[in-house]
RODO-2510 file (C-alpha; in nm, 4 decimals, decimal comma):
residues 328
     n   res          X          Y          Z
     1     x    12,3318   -10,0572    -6,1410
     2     x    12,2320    -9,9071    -5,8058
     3     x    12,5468    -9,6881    -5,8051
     4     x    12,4283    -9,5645    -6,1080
     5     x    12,0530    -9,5708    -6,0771
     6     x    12,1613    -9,3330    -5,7248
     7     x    12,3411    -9,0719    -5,9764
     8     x    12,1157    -9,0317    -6,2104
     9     x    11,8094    -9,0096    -5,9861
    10     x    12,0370    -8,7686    -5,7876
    11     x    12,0562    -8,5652    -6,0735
    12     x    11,6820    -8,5287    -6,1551
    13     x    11,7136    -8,7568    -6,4580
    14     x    11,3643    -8,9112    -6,4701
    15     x    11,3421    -9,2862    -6,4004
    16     x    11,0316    -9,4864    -6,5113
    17     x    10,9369    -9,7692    -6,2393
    18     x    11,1162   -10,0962    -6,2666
    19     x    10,7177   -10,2846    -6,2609
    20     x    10,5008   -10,0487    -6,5144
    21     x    10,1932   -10,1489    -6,7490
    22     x    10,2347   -10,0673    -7,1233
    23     x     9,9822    -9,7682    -7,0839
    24     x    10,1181    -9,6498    -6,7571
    25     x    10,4945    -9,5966    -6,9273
    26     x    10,3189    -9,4021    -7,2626
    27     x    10,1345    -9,1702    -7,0195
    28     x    10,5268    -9,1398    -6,8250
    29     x    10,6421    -9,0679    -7,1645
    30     x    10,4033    -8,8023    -7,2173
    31     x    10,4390    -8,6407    -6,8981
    32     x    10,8159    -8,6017    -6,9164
    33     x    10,7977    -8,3036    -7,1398
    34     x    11,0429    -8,0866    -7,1595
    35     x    11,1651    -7,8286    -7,4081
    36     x    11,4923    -7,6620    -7,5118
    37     x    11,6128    -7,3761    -7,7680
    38     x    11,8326    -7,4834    -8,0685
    39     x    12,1637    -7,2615    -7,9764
    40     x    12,2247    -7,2154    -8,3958
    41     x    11,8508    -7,1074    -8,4641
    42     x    11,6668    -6,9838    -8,1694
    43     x    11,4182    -7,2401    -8,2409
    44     x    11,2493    -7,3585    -7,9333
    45     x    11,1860    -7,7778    -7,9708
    46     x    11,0005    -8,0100    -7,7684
    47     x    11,1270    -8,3978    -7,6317
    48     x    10,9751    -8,6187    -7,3745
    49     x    11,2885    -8,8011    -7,2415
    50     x    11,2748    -9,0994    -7,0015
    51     x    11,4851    -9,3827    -6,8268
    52     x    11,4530    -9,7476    -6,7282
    53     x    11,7085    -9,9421    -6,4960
    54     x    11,5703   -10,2690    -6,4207
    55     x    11,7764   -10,4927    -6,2300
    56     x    11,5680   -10,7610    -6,3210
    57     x    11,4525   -10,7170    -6,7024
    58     x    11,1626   -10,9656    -6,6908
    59     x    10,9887   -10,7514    -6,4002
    60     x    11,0005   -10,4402    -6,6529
    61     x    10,9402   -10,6663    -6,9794
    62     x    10,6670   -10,8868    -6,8568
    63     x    10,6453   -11,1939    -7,0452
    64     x    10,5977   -11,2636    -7,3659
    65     x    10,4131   -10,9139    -7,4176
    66     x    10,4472   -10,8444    -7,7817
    67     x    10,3011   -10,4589    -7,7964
    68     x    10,5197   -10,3873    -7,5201
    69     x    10,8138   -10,5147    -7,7132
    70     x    10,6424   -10,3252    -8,0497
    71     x    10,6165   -10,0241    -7,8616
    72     x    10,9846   -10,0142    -7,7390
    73     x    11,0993   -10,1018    -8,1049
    74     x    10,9209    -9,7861    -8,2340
    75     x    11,0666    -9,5820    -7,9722
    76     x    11,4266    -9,6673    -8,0435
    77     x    11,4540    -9,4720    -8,4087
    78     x    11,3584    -9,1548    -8,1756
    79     x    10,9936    -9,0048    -8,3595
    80     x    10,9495    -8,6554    -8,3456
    81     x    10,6037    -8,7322    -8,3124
    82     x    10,4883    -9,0504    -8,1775
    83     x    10,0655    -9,1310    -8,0823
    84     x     9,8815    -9,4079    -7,9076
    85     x     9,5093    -9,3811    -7,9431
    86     x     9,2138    -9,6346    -7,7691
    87     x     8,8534    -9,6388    -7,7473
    88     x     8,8333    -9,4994    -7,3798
    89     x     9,1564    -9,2969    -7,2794
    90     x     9,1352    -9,0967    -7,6325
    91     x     9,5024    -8,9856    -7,7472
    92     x     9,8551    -8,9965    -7,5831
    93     x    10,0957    -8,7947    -7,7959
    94     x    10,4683    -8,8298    -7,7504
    95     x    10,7202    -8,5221    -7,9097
    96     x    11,0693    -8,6123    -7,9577
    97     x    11,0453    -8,9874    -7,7888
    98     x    11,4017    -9,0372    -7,6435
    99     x    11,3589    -9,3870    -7,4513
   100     x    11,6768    -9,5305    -7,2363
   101     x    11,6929    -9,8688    -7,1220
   102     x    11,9329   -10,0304    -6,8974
   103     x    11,8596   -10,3825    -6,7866
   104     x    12,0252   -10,7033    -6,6435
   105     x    11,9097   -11,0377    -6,6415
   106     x    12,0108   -11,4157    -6,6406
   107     x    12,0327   -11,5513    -6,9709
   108     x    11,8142   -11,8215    -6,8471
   109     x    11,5178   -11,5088    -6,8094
   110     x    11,5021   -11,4377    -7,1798
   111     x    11,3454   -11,7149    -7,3656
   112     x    11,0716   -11,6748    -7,1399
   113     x    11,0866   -11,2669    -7,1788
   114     x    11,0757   -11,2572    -7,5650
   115     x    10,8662   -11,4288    -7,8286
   116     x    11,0868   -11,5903    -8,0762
   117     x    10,9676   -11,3684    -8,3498
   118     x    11,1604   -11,0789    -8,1448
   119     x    11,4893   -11,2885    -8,1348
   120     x    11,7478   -11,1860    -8,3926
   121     x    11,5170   -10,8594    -8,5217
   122     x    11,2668   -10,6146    -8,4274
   123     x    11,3815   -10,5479    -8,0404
   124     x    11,7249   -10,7344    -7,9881
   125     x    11,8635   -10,6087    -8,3060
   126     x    11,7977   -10,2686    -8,1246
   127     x    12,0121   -10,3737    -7,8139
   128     x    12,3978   -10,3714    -7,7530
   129     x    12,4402   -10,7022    -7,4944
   130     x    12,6875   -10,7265    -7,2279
   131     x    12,7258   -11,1114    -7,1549
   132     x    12,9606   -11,1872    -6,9058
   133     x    12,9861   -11,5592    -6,7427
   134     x    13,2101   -11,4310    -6,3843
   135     x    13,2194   -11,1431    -6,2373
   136     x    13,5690   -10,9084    -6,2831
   137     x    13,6654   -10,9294    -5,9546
   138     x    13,5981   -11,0308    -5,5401
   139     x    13,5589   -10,7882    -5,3359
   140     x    13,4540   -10,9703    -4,9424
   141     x    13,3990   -10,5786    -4,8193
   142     x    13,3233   -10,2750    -5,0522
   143     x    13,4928    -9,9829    -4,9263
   144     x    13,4540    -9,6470    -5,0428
   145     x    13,7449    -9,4611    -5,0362
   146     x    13,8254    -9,0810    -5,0678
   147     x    13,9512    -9,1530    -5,4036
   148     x    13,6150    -9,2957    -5,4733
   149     x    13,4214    -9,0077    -5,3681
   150     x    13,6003    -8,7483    -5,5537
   151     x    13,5239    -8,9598    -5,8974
   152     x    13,1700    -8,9856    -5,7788
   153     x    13,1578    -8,6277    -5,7505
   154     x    13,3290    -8,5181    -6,0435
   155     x    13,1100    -8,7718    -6,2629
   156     x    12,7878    -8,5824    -6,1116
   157     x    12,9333    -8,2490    -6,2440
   158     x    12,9921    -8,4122    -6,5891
   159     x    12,6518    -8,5131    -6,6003
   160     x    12,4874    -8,1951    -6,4823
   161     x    12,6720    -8,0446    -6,7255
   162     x    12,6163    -8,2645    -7,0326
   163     x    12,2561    -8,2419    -6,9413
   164     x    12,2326    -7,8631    -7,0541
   165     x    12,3693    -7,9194    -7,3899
   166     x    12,1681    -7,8630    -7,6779
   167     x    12,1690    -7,8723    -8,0679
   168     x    12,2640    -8,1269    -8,3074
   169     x    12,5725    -8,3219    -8,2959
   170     x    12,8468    -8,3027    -8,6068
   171     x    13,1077    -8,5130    -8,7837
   172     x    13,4532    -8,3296    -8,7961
   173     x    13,5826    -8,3682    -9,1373
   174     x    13,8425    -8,5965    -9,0511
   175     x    13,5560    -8,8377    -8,8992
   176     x    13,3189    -8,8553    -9,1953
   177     x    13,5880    -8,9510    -9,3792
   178     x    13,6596    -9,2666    -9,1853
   179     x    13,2485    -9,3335    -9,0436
   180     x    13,2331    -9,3175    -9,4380
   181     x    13,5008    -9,5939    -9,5258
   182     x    13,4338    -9,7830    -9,2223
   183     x    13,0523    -9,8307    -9,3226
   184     x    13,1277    -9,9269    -9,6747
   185     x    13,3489   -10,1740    -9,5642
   186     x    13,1354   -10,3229    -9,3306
   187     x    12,8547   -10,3296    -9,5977
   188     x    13,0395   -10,5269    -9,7935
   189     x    13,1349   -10,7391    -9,5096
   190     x    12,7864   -10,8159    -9,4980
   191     x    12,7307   -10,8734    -9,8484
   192     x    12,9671   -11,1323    -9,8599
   193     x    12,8791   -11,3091    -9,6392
   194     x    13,1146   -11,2408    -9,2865
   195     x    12,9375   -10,9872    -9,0651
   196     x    13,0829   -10,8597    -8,7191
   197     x    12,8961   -11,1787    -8,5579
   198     x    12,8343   -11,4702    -8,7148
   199     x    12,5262   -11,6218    -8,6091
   200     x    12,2541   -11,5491    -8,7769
   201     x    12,0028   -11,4321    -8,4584
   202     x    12,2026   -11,1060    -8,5089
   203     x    12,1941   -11,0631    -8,8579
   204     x    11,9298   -10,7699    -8,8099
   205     x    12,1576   -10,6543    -8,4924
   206     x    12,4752   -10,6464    -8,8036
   207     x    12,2434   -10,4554    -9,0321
   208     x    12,1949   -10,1256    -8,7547
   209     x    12,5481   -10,1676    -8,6415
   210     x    12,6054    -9,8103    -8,7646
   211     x    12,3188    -9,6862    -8,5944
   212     x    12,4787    -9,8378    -8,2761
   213     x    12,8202    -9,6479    -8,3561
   214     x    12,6566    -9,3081    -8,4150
   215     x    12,4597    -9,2977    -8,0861
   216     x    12,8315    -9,3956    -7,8916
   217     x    12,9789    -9,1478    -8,1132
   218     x    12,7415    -8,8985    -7,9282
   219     x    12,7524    -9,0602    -7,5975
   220     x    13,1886    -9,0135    -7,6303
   221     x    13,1786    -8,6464    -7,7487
   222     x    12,9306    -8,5501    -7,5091
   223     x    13,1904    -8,7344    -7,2367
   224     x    13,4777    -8,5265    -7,3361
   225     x    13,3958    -8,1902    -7,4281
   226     x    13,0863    -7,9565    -7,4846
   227     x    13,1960    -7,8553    -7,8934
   228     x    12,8688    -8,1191    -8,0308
   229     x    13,1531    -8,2686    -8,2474
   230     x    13,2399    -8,5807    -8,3512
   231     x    13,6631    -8,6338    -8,3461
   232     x    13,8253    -8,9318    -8,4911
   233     x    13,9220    -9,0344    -8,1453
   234     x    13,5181    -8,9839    -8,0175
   235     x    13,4497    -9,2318    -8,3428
   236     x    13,7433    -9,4947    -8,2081
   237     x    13,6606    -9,4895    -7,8888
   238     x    13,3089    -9,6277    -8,0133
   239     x    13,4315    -9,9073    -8,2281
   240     x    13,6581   -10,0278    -7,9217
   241     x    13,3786   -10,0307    -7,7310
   242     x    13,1177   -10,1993    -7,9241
   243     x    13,3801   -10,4558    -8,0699
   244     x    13,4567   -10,5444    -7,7225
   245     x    13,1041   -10,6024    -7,6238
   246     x    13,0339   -10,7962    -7,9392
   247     x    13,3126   -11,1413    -7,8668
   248     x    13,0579   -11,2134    -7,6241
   249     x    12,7435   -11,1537    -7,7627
   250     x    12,6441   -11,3789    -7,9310
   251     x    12,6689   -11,6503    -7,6292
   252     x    12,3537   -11,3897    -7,5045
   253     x    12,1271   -11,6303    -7,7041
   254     x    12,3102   -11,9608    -7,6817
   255     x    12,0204   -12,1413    -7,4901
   256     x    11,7876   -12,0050    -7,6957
   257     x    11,6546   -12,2135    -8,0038
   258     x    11,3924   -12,4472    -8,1353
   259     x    11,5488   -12,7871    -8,0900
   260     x    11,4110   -12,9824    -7,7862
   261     x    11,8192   -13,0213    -7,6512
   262     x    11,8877   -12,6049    -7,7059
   263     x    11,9503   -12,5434    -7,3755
   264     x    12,0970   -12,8452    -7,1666
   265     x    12,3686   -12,8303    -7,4972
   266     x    12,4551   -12,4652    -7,4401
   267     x    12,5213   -12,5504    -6,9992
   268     x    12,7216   -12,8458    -7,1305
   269     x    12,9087   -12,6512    -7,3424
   270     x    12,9886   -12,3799    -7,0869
   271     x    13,1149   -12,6661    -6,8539
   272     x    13,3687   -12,8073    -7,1238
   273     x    13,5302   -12,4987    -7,1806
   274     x    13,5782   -12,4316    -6,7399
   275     x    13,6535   -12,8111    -6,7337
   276     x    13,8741   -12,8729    -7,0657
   277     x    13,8047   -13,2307    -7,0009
   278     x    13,5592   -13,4336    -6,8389
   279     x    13,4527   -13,7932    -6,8693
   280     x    13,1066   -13,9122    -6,9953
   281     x    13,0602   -14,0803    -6,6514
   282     x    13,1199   -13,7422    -6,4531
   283     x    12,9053   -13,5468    -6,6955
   284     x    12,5894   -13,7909    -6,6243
   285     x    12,6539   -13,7114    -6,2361
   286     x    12,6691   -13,3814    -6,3003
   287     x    12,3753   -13,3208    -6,5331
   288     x    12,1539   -13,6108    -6,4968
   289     x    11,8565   -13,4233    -6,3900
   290     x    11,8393   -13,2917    -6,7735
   291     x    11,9704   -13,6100    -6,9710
   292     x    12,0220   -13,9493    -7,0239
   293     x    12,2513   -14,1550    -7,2615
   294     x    12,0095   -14,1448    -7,5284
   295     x    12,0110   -13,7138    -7,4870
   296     x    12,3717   -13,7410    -7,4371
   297     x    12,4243   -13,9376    -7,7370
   298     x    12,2605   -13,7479    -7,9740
   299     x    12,4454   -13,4121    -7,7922
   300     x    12,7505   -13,6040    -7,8515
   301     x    12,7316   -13,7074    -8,1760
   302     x    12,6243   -13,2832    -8,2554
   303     x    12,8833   -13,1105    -8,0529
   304     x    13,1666   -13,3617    -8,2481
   305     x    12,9971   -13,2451    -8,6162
   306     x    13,0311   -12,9042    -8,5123
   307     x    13,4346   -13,0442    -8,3907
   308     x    13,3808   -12,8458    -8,0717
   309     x    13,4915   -13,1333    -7,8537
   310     x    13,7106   -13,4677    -7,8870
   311     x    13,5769   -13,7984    -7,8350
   312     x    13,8661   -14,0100    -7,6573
   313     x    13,8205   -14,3642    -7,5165
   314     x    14,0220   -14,5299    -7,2644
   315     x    14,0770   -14,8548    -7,3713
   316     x    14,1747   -15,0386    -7,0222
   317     x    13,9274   -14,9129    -6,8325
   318     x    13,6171   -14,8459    -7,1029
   319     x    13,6230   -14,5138    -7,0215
   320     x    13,5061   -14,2425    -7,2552
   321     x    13,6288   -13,8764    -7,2345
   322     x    13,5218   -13,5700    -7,3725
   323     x    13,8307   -13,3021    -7,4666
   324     x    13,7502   -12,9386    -7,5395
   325     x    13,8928   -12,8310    -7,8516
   326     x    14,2331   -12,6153    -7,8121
   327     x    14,1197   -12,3836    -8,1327
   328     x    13,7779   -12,2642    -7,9805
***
């Protein structure tokens, strides 16, 4: 993020502060007016655009802080005409609200971030999550090379450039034809009961998929040429993407949930599947600030019913092992 957040800055792009009150980011909102002319119509229009990067979402969420979250929500269906009114400050009125956010955070950050009411609607349903459990690759000392530089360079040109276009973007023919059959299909999906992620925290996340797939179908075109159009390829570029993002998804809320063993389950789950195997004895060394055999056996007895994991007992030495299910 701080190779990006050092382009776009570069760039002018205007970036909100990573710490900022509720009322100090609407008044940022308002102030980053700016205004362009429609190239079709001559029509001169008015948007008040504005980015986030927080490194650390829960220094830019707060915690817990509902209107903030309500506020964000509101933003994301991009009003032409947006107003926040108190008692002392009078009116702050937002035209053409266009509200980025790009955030990282520890999964462990979130249930203390977000309400439960905004888990699985409202906000999250709003947000495509990354989730990844290592990182891609080590790297002991980060070099950059001239290759490097030139691809820095050339992405700053792309960017200046993509930030003068203007007007509204299009479906070719060929695309509308396949947005069309792909959203009917995945309507029906839904309907019947098998939506692109099964757990039903993202059930309101399924339901504004499409929204999600037109706003990387603008994102792609904008990347590859300057015509406003949508191509097929713009369109497939955009399901790769999101489809790729979504296997891990759902494992964004896995510690999340209202039984009293949520989250010591989910960090015993993620060390079956590194470990494959693992006896009960190692697993109480391991974890025995967070459970005892009464917690484990309950765990136990859940993570079998959902046939996650293999109960095995060795019968000369007493021992019982735990075996991570091949078909996960």
């Amino acid at each position: 993020m701080n190779l990006g957040k050092d382009i776009i800055t570069g760039l002018g792009i205007k970036v909100t502060s990573e710490s900022i009150t509720r009322e100090a980011l609407i008044r940022s909102m308002k102030r980053a007016v700016v205004n362009y002319i429609e190239p079709d119509t001559g029509i001169v229009r008015f948007h008040c655009s504005l980015t986030a990067m927080s490194q650390e979402l829960s220094v830019f969420l707060g915690q817990n802080d509902v209107k903030f979250l309500a506020d964000l929500t509101d933003w994301y269906d991009s009003l032409d005409n947006w107003v926040y009114e108190t008692k002392t400050s009078g009116v702050d009125e937002i035209k053409g609200v266009c509200f980025n956010l790009l955030g990282a955070t520890a999964p462990d950050w979130l249930q203390s971030i977000l309400p439960e009411e905004a888990i699985g609607g409202g906000f999250t349903s709003r947000i495509i999550f990354i989730v990844e459990e290592q990182k891609r690759k080590t790297i002991p000392l980060p070099i950059v090379s001239d290759r490097l530089s030139s691809l820095r360079e050339a992405l700053r040109e792309d960017l200046e450039r993509i930030a003068t276009l203007a007007g509204e973007f299009e479906f070719t023919e060929e695309t509308k034809e396949l947005y069309s059959a792909w959203y009917q299909k995945e309507d029906d999906k839904i309907k019947d009961g098998n939506p692109a992620i099964e757990d039903p925290r993202f059930a309101g996340y399924c339901e504004r998929r499409a929204t999600h797939i037109r706003k990387l179908c603008m994102l792609f075109s904008a990347s590859r040429g300057e015509d406003l159009l949508i191509m097929a390829n713009d369109f497939s570029r955009a399901m790769d993407v999101l489809m790729s993002a979504e296997k891990k998804m759902s494992m964004v809320f896995s510690g999340l949930g209202s039984t009293p063993y949520a989250k010591i389950t989910e960090k015993i789950l993620t060390f079956f599947r590194e470990r494959k195997q693992v006896s009960r004895s190692e697993l109480l060394v391991v974890f025995y600030r967070d459970l005892d055999m009464t917690i484990l056996d309950t765990i136990e007895k859940t993570l079998v019913a959902m046939k996650v994991i293999k109960v095995k007992i060795d019968t000369q030495g007493g021992e019982v092992y735990y075996v991570w299910r091949q078909d996960n």
